[in-house]
N, C-alpha and C positions, 0 to 999 in steps of 0.2 A: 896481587890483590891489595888495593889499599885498606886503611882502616875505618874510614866510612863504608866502604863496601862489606867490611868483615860487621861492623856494627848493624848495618840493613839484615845480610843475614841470619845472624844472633837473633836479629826481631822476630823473622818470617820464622825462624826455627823454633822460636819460643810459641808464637802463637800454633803453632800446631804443635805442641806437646800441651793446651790449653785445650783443645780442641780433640785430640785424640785422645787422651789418658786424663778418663774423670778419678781414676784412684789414685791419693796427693801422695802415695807413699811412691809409687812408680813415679808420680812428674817431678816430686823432689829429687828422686837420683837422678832420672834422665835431665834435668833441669840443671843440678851441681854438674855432670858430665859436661853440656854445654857450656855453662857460663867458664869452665876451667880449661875448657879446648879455646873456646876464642879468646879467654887469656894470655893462652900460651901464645895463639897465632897472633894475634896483635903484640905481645913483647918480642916473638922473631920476628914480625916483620921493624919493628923501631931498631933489631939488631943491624937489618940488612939494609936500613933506608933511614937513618940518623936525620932527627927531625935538622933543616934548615935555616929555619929562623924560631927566635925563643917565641912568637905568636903562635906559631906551629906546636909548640912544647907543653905550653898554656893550657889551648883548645883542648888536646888528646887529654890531659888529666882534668882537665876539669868539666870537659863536654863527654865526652866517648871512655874512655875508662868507666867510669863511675857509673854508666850506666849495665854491662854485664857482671860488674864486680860487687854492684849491691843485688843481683839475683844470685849473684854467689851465695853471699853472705845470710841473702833469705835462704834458700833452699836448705843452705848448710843447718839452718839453725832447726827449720822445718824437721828434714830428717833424722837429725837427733831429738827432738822430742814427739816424732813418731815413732822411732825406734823405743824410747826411756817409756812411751804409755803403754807397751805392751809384759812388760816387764815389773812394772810396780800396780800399786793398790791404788785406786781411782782418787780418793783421798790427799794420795803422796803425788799423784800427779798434777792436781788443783792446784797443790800448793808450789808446784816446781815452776807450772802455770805462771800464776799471782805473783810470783820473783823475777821470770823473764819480764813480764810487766812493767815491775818497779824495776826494772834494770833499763827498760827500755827508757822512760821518764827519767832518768839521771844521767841518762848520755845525753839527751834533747836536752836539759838544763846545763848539762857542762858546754855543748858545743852551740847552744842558741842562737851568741852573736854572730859565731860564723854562718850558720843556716840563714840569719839575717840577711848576709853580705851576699850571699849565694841568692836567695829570693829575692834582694833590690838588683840583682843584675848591676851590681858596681864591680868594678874591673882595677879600682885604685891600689887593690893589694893579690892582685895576680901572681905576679913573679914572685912573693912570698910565700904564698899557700902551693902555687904549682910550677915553679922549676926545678930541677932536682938540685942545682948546684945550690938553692939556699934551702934546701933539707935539715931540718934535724937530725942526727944518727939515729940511724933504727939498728935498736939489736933485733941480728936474723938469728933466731931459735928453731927456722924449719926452715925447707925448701920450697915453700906455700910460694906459687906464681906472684902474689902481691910482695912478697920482701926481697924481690932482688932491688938493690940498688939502684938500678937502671933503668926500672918499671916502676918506682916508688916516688912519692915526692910527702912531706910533712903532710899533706890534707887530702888525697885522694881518697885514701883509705878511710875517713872522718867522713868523706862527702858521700862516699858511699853507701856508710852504716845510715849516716840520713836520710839517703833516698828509700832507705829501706824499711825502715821505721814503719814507714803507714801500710804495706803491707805483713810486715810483722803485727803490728796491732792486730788488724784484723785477722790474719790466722789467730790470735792468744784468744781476741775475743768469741771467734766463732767456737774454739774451743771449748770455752770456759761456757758457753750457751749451750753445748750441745751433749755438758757433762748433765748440765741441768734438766734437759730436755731431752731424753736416752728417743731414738724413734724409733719404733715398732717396725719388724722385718715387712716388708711386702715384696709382692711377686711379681717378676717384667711382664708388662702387658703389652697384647697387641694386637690386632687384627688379621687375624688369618683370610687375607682375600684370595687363594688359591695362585697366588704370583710365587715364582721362586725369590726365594731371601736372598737379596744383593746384598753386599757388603762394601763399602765405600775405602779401599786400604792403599790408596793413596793420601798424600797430604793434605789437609783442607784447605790451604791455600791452591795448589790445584784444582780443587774444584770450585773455589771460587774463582779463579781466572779463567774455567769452564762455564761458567756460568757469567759473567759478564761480557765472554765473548759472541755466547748465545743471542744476551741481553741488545748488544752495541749489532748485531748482525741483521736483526729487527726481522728472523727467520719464523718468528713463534705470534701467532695471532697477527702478521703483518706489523709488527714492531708495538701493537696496541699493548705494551703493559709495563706495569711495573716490575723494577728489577726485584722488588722482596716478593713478586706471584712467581719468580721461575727459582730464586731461592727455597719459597718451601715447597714449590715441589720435590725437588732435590732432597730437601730434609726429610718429605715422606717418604719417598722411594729409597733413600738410603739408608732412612734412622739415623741422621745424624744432625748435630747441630750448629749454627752456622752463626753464630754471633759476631759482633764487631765486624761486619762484613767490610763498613767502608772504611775504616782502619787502614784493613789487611789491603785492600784494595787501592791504598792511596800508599800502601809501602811497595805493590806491585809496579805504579808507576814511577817508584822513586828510585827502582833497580838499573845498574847504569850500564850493566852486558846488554842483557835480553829483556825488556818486558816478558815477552811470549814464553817464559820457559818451557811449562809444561806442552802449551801447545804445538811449541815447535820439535817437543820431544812425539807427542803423540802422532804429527807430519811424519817425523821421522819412523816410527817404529811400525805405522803403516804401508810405509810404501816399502821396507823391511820384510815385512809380512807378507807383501805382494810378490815380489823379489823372489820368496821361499816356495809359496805357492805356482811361482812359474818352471822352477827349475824339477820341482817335483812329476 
């Protein structure tokens, strides 16, 4: 597997931990577990496949790195100050709040120009920011998958915390809104229409590639409809929610094995099925 392909799934993987797990203390861990698995696997695979040209070297720290490794750096930061509000006075948390804030603001001022350079898409100082042989020394203090040598280079790690930044904001701000604005317990509702309760515990990207197979098959109303009338069905029947559908959907075609995964799993486990039912 190369590392575009291991970056494609990182994606598909992250949107269904978006999608399945609305409690952020759960998508935080699950979320740090992922971003530090395809760390690992993209630094073995650079072990077993040494980039060949320094364009090649470039790209991976400065396109593909930087993207799992600033969900690192969110998640990480996330689960320690979901862990820290459980633990202190509402008070003492505001204000631990209001500091990640102003911590966040003084990295965005210290590294600006570079963020500059990164937003105008200028490439004039590539090989300074991302090959490793013009690295700065990093003292390694831990075994963190970012500080080996060979996975590291002076600004991936910078470019990283900057992509990260805007989702940190807004976790601090929805925070700090929601200390303000405590919301009153309510109870799951729903419609009891004498159907049994389906549960949808596959990924949501499966059943979105269920659902635009549906769509593209043109088996439902003689192809008269829109693909968000067979999405919410799905969403009633299931209780689930289905957002960013064309996203998800435009990364199923970007997949360079199989488009069909799931589908060609449910082929499979059908005629599996058939197979058992005959021998019985």
């Amino acid at each position: 597997m190369d590392l575009v392909e291991l970056l494609q799934d990182f994606r598909l993987e992250l949107t269904d931990l978006k999608y399945d797990h609305p409690n952020l203390f759960k998508r935080a861990q699950l979320g740090l577990d992922l971003s530090t698995k395809t760390l690992h696997r993209m630094h073995d695979e650079i072990l077993k496949h040494p980039f060949r040209k320094e364009s090649q070297e470039v790209h991976f720290f400065k396109t593909i790195k930087p993207e799992p490794y600033s969900y690192w750096i969110y998640y990480k930061q996330v689960l320690y100050a979901e862990e820290f509000s459980q633990v202190c006075l509402s008070s003492v948390f505001r204000e631990f709040i209001q500091d990640k804030i102003s911590e966040l603001h003084g990295f965005y001022r210290e590294h600006k120009q570079f963020w500059n350079y990164i937003q105008s898409n200028r490439g004039d100082l590539d090989a300074v920011y991302f090959l490793r042989k013009n690295s700065l020394e990093v003292d390694i203090n831990s075994m963190e998958h970012y500080r080996y040598h060979c996975f590291s280079t002076s600004y991936d790690h910078i470019h990283a915390k900057l992509l990260a930044l805007p989702k940190l904001y807004k976790y601090f701000e929805k925070v700090l809104y929601d200390l303000d604005h405590p919301k009153e317990p309510t109870l799951d509702e729903g419609a009891n229409i004498g159907l049994p309760q389906l549960q949808w515990t596959g990924s949501k990207v499966a059943l979105i590639e269920l659902i635009y197979a549906l769509h593209h098959s043109k088996i439902l109303n003689h192809g008269k409809h829109e693909i968000q009338e067979v999405a919410r069905v799905f969403q009633r029947l299931f209780g689930v929610e289905l957002s960013d559908m064309y996203k998800v959907y435009g990364e199923i075609r970007g997949r360079k094995k199989t488009r069909t995964k799931f589908l060609d799993e449910l082929r499979y486990q059908l005629n599996m099925g058939m197979e058992r039912a005959d021998e019985s």
